[in-house]
C-alpha positions in Angstrom: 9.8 1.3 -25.2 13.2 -0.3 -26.5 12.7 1.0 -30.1 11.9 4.7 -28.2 15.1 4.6 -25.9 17.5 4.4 -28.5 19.7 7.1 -26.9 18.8 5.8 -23.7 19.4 2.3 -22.9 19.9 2.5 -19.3 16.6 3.5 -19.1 15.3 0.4 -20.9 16.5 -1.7 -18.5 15.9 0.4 -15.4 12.1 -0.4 -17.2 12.7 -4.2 -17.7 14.3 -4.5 -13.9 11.1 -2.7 -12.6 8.6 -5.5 -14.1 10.6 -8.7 -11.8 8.4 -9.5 -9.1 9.0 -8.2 -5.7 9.9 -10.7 -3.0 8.1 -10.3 0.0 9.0 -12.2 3.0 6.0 -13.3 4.6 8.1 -15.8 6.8 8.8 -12.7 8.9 5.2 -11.0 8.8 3.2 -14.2 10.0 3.8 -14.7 13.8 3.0 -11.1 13.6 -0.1 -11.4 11.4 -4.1 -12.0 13.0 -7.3 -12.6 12.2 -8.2 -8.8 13.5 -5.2 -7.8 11.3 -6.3 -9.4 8.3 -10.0 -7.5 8.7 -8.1 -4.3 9.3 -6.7 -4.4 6.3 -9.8 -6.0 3.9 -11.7 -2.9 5.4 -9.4 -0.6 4.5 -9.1 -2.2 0.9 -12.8 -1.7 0.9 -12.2 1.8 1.6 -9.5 2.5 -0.9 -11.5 0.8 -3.7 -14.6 3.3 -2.7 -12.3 6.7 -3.3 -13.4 8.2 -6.7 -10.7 10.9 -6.6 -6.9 9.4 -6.9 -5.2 12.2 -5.8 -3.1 12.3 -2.4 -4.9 14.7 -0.5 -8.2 12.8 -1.3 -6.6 9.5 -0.1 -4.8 10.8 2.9 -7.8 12.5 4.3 -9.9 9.9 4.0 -7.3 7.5 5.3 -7.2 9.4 8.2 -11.1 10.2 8.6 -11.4 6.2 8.3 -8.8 5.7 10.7 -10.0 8.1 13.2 -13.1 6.3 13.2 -11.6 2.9 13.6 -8.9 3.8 16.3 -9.3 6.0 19.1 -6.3 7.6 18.9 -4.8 7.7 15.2 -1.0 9.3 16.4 0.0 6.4 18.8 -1.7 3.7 16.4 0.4 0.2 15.5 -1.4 -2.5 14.3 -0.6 -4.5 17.8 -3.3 -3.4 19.3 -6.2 -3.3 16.1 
């Protein structure tokens, strides 16, 4: 990408900058984090990984069909109560 960017450098960098590894702090997500959380979320992976159309209104709908299924009431949901 460096050798294409020769008129652009700033974008060359905004490129490098984007491959450092995101820090996440977990230290705040685990007293929240449970064992019906951590299913919550493999199932869903499960469901992501079974979508064979990438586009947003494929994922979104079947987010929300999954969702609706899982939760009785999808508008008020948090994970707090999963």
């Amino acid at each position: 990408m460096k050798d294409r960017c020769t008129l652009c450098p700033i974008l060359y960098s905004m490129q490098v900058s984007s491959l450092k590894p995101l820090h996440i702090d977990t230290d705040a997500v685990k007293p929240k984090w449970s064992e019906e959380k951590k299913h919550f979320f493999e199932e869903f992976i499960t469901k992501l990984a079974a979508i064979s159309s990438w586009d947003l209104h494929t994922i979104e709908n079947e987010f929300k069909n999954w969702l609706q299924k899982k939760i009785s009431n999808p508008v008020n949901c948090n994970l707090h109560g999963v």
